[in-house]
C-alpha positions as CSV (number, residue, x, y, z in Angstrom):
1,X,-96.3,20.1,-23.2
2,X,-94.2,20.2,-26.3
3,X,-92.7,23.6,-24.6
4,X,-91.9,21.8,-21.2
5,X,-90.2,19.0,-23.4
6,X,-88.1,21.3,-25.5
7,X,-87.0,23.1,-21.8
8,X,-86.1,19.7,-20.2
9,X,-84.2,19.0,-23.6
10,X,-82.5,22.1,-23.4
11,X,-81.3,21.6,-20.0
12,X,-80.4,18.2,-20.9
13,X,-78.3,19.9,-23.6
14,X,-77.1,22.3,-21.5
15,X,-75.8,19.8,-18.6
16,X,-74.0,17.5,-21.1
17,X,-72.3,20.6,-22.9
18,X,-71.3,21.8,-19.1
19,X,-69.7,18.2,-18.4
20,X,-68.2,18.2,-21.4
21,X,-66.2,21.4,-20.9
22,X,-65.7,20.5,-17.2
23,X,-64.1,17.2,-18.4
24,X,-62.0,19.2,-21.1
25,X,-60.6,21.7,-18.7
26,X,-60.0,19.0,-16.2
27,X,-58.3,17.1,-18.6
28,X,-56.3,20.4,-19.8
29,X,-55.5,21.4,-16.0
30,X,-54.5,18.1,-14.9
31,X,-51.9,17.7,-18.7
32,X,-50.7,21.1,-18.0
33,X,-49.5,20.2,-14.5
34,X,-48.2,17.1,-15.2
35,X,-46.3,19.0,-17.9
36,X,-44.5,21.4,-15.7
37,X,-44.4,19.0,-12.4
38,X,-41.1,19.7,-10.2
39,X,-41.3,16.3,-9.5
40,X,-41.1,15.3,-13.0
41,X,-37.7,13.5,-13.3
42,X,-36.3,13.3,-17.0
43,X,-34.4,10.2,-18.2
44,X,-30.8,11.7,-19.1
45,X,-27.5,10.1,-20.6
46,X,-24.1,10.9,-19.2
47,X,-22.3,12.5,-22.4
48,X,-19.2,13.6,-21.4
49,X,-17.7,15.4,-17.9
50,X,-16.7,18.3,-17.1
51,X,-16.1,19.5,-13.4
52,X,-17.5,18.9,-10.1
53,X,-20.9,20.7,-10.2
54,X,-20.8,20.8,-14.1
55,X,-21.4,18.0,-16.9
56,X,-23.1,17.6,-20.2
57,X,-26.4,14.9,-20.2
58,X,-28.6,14.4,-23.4
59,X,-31.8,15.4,-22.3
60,X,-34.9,15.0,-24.0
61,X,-32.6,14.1,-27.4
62,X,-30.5,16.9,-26.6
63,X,-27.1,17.4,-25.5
64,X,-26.9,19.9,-22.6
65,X,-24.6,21.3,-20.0
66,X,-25.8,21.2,-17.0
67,X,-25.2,23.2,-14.0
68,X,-26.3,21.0,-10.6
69,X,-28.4,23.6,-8.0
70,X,-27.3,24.6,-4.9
71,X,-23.9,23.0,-4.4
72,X,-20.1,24.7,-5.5
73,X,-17.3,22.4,-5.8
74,X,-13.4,23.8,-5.6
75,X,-12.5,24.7,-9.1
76,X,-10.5,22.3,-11.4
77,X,-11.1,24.3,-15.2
78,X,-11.5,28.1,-14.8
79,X,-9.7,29.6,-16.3
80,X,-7.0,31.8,-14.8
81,X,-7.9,29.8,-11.6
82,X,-5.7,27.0,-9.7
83,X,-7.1,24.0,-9.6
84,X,-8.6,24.3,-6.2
85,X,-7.7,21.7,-3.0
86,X,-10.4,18.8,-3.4
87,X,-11.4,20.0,-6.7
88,X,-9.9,16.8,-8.5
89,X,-11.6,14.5,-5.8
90,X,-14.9,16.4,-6.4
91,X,-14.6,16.3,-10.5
92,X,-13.4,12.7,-10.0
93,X,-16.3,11.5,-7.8
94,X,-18.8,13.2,-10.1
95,X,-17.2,11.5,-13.3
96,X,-17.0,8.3,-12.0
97,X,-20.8,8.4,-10.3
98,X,-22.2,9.6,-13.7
99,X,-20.3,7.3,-16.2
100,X,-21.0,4.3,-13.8
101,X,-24.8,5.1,-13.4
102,X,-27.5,2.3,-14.2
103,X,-30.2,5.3,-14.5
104,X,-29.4,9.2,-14.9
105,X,-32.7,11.1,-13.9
106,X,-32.6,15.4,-14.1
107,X,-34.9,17.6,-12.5
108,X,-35.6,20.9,-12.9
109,X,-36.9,22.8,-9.7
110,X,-39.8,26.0,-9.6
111,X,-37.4,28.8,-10.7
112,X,-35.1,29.6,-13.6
113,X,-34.1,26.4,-15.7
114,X,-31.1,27.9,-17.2
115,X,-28.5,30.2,-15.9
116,X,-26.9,33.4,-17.1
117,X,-24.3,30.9,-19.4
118,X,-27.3,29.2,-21.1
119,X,-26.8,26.2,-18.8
120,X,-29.7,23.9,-17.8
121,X,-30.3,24.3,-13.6
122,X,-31.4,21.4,-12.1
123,X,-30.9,18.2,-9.7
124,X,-29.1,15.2,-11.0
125,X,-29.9,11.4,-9.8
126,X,-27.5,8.7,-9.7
127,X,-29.7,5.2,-9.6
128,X,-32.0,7.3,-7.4
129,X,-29.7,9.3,-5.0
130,X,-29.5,12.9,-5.1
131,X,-26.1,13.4,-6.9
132,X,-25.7,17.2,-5.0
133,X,-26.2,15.3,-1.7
134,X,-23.2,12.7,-2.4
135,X,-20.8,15.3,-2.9
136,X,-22.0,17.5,0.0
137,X,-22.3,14.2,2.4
138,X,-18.4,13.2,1.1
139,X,-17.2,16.7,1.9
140,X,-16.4,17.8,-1.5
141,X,-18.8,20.1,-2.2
142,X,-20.8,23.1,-0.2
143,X,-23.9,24.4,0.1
144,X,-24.2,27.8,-2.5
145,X,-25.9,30.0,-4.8
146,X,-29.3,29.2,-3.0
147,X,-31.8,31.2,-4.9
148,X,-35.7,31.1,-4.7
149,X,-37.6,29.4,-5.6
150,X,-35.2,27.0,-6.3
151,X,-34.7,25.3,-2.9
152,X,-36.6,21.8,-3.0
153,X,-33.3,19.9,-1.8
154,X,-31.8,22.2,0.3
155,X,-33.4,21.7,3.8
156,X,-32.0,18.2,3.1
157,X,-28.0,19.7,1.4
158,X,-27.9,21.6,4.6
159,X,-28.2,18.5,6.9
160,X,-25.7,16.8,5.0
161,X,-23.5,19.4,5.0
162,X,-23.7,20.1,8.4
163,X,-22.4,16.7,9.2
164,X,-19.7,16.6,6.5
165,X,-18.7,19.9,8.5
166,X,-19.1,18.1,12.0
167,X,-16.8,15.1,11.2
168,X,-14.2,17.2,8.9
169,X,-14.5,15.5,5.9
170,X,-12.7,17.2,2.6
171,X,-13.5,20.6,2.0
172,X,-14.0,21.0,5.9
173,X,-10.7,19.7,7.0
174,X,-8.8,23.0,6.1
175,X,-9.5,25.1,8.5
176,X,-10.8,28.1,7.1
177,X,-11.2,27.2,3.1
178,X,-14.5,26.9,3.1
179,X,-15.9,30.4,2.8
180,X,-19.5,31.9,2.0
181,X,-18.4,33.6,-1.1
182,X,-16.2,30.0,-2.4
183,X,-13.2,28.4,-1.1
184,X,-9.9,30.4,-0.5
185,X,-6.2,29.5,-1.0
């Protein structure tokens, strides 16, 4: 009898040792995703501006330049470049979304989170809209440097811009500037 008790104790054992680890990994599993979640948006503060589809947030307690996905805007500071038609517009509308914002959220997307320039890659949201998609929608931005897997937003850039590009807004209302390899004189 004593040998039947000490098997039924050592199942009991067993079990609770199996629940236990089930419960850990669980608990590991589930912190781990919710670490690296693409829909995990980051509080940010607007720091200081730099171009249309560039600007420095503090993130995390850290001050980074940020490079928004999938959009170009005309350039306004390269160097050796002119600034660009509707590249004041576009820096303009992105300084005066960020540095009026209630909340600044970034998100990073599936695929690289910096670039080659050490840059952070992500989306940026204005008191919940999709920053990329107000530039697109008001014509002073396009659709670019699409590369997997970072593509959450696009289906929806695409739309937008297709409209922008439908009505003529900005960008689209010279007639050929708007190229697939950037905007041309």
């Amino acid at each position: 009898m004593s040998h039947s008790l000490l098997l039924s104790g050592c199942t009991n054992v067993e079990q609770k040792a199996q629940d236990f680890v089930q419960d850990l990994e669980q608990d590991v599993y589930e912190g781990f995703f919710q670490t690296i979640s693409n829909d995990q948006r980051i509080p940010a503060d607007f720091v200081r501006h730099v171009d249309g589809d560039t600007t420095v947030l503090r993130i995390d307690g850290k001050e980074r330049k940020v490079r928004f996905l999938l959009i170009d805007t005309p350039e306004t500071v390269k160097p050796n470049t002119k600034v660009q038609p509707f590249g004041l517009a576009a820096s303009n509308r992105t300084k005066e979304l960020l540095s009026t914002a209630t909340e600044i959220t970034f998100e990073y997307d599936k695929g690289d989170k910096t670039d080659r320039y050490g840059r952070a890659l992500g989306y940026i949201f204005v008191d919940g809209t999709l920053l990329q998609k107000t530039l697109v929608s008001e014509g002073l931005a396009r659709v670019a440097y699409v590369k997997e897997p970072n593509t959450k937003y696009l289906e929806e850039l695409e739309k937008a811009q297709e409209q922008a590009k439908s009505q003529l807004i900005g960008i689209w209302s010279i007639q050929g500037y708007v190229t697939e390899r950037g905007f041309q004189p």
